[in-house]
C-alpha positions in Angstrom: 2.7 -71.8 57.3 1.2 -74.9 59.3 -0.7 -77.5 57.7 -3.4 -79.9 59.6 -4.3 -83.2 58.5 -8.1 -84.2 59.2 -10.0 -87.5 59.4 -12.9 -88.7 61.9 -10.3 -91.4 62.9 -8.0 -89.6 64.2 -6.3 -86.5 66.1 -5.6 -83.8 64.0 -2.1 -83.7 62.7 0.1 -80.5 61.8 3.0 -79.7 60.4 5.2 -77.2 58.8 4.3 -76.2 55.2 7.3 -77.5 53.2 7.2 -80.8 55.5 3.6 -81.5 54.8 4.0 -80.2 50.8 6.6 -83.0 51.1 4.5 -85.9 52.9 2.2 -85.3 49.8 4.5 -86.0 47.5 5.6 -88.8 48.4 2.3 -90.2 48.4 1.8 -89.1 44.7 -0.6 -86.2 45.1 -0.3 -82.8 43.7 0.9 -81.4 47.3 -1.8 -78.5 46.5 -3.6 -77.1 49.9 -5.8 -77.6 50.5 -6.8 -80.9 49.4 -8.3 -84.1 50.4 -8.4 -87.9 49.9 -11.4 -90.0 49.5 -11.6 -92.8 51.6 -11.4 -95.4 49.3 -7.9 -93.7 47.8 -6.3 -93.5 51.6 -5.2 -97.1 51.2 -3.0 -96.6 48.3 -1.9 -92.9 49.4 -1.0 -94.9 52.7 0.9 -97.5 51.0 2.8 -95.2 48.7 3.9 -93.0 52.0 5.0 -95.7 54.0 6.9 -97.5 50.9 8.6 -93.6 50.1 9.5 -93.9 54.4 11.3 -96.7 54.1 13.2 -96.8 50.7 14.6 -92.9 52.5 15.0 -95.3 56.2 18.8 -95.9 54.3 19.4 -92.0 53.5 18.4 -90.7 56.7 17.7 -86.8 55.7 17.3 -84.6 58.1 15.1 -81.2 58.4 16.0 -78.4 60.2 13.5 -75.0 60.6 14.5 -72.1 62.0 12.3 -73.1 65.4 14.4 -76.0 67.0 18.3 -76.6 66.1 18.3 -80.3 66.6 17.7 -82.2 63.3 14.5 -84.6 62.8 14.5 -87.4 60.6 11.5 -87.5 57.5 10.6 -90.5 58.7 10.1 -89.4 62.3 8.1 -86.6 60.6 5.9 -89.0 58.8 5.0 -91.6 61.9 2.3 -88.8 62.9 0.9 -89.1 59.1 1.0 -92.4 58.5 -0.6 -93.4 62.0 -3.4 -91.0 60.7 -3.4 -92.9 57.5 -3.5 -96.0 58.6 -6.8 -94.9 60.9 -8.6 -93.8 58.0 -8.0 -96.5 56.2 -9.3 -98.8 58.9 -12.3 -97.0 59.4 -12.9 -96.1 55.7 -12.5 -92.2 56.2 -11.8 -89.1 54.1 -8.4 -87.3 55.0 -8.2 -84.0 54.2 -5.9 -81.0 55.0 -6.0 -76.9 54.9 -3.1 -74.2 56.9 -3.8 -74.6 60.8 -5.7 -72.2 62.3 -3.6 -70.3 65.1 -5.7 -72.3 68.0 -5.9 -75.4 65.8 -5.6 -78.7 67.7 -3.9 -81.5 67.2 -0.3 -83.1 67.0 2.2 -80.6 66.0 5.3 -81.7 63.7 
C-alpha cells in the first residue's frame, strides 16, 4: 500500500504504507488513513516530526522493502515529509493523506 501526503503548498508526497504509518507516529497522530491536519496543528505536527528525526539521527535505522535492496535511512525517508510540512506551515495549509492512486503524482519514498 502507498500513501500520499497532500497540501496546496506543496508536491504530493508518497510513500510505502508502514513508512508513512510510521512518519505519523512520530508526529503524535493516530497513524489512521486516511487522515488530515488542520493548518493551524501542522506547526506542532512539524515540530514533533523533525524533533523524533533527529533524536533517531544517533540510531541510524534502516528500512528495507522487498522493491530496492539498498537500505534508506528514516530520516532520509522523512526529508520529503517534513519539507511538505514545513510548506504548510508557511503558508497556513491543511495536510492531509489517503492510499495513492495507481497514477497518483507526486514524490515517491
Amino acid at each position: 500500500m502507498l500513501i500520499t501526503f497532500k497540501t496546496e503548498a506543496h508536491a504530493g508526497v508518497t510513500m510505502f504504507g508502514d513508512v508513512a504509518k510510521s512518519m505519523l507516529k512520530k508526529m503524535g497522530h493516530s497513524g489512521t488513513i486516511p487522515g488530515a491536519i488542520l493548518a493551524e496543528d501542522v506547526p506542532e505536527y512539524l515540530n514533533r516530526l523533525t524533533k523524533a528525526m533527529s533524536a533517531g539521527s544517533s540510531n541510524v535505522q534502516a528500512t528495507k522493502n522487498a522493491w530496492d535492496d539498498q537500505s534508506v535511512s528514516e530520516q532520509s525517508r522523512a526529508t520529503p515529509l517534513i519539507e511538505l510540512l514545513k510548506a504548510a506551515a508557511e503558508q497556513e495549509c491543511n495536510v492531509r493523506w489517503d492510499q495513492a492512486g495507481t497514477t497518483e503524482p507526486g514524490i515517491s519514498i
